[in-house]
ROFIKE-321852 format. One record per atom (N, C-alpha, C): residue in three letters; y, x, z. Coordinates in steps of 0.2 Angstrom, whole numbers, padded with zeros to 4 digits, always signed. Layout:
BEGIN
ALAYXZ...
//
This chain:
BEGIN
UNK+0070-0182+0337UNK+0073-0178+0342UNK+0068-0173+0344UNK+0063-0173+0344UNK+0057-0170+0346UNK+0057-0162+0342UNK+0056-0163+0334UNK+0061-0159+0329UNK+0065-0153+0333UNK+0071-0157+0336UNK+0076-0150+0339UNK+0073-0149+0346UNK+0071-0154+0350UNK+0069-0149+0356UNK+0063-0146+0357UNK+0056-0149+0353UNK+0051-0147+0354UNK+0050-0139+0353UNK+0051-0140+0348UNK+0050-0132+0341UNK+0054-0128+0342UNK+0056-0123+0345UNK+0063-0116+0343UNK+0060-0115+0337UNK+0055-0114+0333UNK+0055-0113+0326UNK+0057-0115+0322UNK+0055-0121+0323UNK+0057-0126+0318UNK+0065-0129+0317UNK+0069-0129+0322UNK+0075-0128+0327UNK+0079-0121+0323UNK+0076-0115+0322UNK+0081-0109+0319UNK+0080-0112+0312UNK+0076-0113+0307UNK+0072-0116+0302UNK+0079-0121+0299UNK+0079-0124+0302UNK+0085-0132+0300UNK+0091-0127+0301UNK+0093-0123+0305UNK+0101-0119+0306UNK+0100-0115+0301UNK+0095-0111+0299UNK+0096-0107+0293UNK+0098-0110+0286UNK+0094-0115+0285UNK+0095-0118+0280UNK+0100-0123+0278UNK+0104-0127+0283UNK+0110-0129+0286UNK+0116-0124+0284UNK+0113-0119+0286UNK+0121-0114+0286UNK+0121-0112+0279UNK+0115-0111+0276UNK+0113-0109+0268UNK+0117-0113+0263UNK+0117-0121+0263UNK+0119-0126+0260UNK+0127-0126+0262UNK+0130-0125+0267UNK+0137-0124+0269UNK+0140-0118+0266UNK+0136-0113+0266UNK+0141-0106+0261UNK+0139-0109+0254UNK+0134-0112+0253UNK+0134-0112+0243UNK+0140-0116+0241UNK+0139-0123+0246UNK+0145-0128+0245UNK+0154-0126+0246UNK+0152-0121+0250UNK+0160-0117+0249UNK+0161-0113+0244UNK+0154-0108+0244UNK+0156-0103+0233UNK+0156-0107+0231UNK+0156-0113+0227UNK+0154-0119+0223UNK+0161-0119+0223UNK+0166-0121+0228UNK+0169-0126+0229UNK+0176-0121+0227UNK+0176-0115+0228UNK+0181-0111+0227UNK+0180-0108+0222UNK+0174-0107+0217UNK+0172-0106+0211UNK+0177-0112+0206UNK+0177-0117+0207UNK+0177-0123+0205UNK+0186-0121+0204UNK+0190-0120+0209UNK+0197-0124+0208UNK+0201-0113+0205UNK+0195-0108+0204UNK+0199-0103+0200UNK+0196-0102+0192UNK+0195-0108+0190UNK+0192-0110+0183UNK+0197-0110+0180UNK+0198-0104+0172UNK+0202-0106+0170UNK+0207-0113+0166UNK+0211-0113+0163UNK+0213-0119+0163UNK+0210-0121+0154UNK+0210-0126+0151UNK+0207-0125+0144UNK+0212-0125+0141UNK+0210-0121+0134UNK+0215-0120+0130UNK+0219-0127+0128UNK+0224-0126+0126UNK+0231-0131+0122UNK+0226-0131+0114UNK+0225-0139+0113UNK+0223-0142+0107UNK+0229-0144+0103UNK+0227-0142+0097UNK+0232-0143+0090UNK+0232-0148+0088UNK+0234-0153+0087UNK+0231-0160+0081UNK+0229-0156+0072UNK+0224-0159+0073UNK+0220-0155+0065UNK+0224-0162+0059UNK+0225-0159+0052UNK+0226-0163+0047UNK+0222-0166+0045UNK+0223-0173+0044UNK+0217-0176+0039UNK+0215-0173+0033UNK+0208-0175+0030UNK+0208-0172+0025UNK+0210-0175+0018UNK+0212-0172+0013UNK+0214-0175+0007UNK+0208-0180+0004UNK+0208-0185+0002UNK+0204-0188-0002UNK+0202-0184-0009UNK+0197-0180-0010UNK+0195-0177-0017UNK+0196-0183-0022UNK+0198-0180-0028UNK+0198-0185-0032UNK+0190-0189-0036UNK+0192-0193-0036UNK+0185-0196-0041UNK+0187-0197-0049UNK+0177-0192-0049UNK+0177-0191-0057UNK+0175-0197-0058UNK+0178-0202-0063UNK+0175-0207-0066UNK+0169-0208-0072UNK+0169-0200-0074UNK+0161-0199-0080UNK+0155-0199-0074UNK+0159-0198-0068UNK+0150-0195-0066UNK+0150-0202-0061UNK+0140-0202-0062UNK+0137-0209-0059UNK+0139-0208-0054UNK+0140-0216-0051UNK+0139-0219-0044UNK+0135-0218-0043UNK+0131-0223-0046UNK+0123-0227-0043UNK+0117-0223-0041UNK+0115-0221-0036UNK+0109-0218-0035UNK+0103-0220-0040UNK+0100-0215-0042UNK+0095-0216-0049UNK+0090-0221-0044UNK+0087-0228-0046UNK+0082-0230-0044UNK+0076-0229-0047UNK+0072-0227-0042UNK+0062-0227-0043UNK+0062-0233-0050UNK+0057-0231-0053UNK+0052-0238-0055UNK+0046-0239-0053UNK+0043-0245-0052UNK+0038-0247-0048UNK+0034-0250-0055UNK+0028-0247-0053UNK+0021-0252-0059UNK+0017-0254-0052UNK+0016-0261-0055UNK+0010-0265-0050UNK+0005-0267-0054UNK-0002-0263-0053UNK-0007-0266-0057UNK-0011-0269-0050UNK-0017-0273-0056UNK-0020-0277-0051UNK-0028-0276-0055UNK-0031-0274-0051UNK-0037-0271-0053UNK-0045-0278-0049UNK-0045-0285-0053UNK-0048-0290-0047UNK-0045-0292-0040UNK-0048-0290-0035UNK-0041-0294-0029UNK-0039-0284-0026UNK-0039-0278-0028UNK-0036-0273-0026UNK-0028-0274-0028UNK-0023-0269-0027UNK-0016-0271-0031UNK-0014-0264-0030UNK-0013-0258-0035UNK-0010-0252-0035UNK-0002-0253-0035UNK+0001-0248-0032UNK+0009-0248-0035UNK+0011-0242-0037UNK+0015-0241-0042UNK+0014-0234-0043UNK+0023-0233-0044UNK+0024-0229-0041UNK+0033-0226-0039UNK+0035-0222-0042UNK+0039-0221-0050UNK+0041-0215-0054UNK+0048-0215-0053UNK+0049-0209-0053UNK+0059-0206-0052UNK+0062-0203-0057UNK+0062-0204-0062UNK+0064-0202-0070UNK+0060-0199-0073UNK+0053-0203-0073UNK+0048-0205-0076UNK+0041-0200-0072UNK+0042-0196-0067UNK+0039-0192-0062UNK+0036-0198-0060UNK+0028-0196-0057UNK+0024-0201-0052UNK+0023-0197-0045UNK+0028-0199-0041UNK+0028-0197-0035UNK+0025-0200-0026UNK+0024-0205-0029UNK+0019-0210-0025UNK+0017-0216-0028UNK+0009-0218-0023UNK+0005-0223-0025UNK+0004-0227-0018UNK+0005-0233-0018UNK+0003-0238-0012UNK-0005-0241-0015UNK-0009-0240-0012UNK-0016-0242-0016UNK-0017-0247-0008UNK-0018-0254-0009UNK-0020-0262-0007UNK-0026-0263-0008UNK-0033-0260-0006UNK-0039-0260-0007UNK-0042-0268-0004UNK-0047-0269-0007UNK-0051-0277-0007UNK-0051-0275+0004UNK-0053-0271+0003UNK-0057-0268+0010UNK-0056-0263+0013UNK-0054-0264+0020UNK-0051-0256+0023UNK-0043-0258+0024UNK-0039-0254+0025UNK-0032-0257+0024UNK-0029-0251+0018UNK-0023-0253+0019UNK-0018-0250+0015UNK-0017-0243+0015UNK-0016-0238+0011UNK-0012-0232+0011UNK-0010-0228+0006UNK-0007-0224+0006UNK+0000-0222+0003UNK-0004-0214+0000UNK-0003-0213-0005UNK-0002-0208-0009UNK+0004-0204-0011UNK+0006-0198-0008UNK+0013-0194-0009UNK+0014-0187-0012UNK+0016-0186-0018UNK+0016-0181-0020UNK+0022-0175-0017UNK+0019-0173-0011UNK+0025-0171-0007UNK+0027-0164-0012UNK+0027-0160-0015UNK+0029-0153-0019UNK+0031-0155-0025UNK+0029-0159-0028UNK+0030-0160-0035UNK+0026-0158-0040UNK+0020-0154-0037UNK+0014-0151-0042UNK+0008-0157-0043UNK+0009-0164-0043UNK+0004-0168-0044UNK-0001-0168-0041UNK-0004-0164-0034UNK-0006-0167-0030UNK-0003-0170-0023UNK-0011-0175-0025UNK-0008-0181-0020UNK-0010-0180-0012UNK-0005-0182-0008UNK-0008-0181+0000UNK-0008-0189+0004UNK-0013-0190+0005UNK-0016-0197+0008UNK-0010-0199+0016UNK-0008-0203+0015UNK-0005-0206+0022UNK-0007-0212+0025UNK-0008-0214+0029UNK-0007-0220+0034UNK-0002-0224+0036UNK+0000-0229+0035UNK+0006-0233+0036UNK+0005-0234+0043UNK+0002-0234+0046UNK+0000-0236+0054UNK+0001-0229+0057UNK+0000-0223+0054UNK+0003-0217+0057UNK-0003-0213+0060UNK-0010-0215+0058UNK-0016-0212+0061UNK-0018-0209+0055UNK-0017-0202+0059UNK-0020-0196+0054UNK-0027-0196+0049UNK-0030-0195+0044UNK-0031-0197+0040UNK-0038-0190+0041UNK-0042-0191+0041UNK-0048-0187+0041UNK-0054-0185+0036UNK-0054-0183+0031UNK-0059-0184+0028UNK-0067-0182+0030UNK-0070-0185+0027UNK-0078-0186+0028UNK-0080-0179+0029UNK-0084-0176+0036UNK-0087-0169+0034UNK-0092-0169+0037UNK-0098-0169+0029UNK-0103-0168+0033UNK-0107-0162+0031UNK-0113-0161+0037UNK-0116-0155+0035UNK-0122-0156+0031UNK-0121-0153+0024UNK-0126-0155+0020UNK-0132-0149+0020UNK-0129-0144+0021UNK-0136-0140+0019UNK-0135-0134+0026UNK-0139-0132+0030UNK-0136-0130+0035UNK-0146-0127+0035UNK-0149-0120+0038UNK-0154-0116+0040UNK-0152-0113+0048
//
């Protein structure tokens, strides 16, 4: 109460922005009901079923997997019509990670299966 009687400032403050909120709610409101109508919807045709070639594969070509074992390390190595395009290396020590030849040009880009960027060693060897 204090609010409206004490302060005529604070008192026009609250009328001004009172009346501000009461015109937008009325353009709003009379924006609102001279909206066009939406267009009339057609029902679409289903689509034909294409026919199926029966020469051509089904099955998705699968990978072949080599696991060697090198002592207690275990490589695996992932070829795709006879390409080597990943290696999972299972080191004695350290954890696991992933080898991916992302281009197809034979090198390999190191991953972490845990998702933590992979940094290599930089140190300064010779430096005046």
């Amino acid at each position: 109460m204090k609010l409206l009687t004490g302060n005529c400032m604070n008192h026009r403050v609250f009328q001004r922005i009172a009346l501000l909120c009461a015109a937008l709610g009325f353009s709003m409101a009379a924006l609102a009901d001279t909206a066009p109508p939406p267009p009339k919807l057609e029902p679409i045709e289903e689509p034909r079923a294409a026919a199926i070639d029966a020469s051509a594969p089904t099955a998705k070509p699968e990978s072949e997997v080599t696991v060697r074992k090198r002592g207690e390390e275990k490589v695996e190595e992932f070829r795709l019509k006879g390409r080597l395009y990943m290696i999972k290396v299972y080191p004695v020590i350290g954890p696991p990670y992933t080898l991916v030849d992302d281009h197809g040009d034979g090198v390999f880009n190191r991953y972490d299966p845990r998702g933590i960027p992979n940094k290599n060693a930089q140190w300064n060897v010779l430096s005046w």
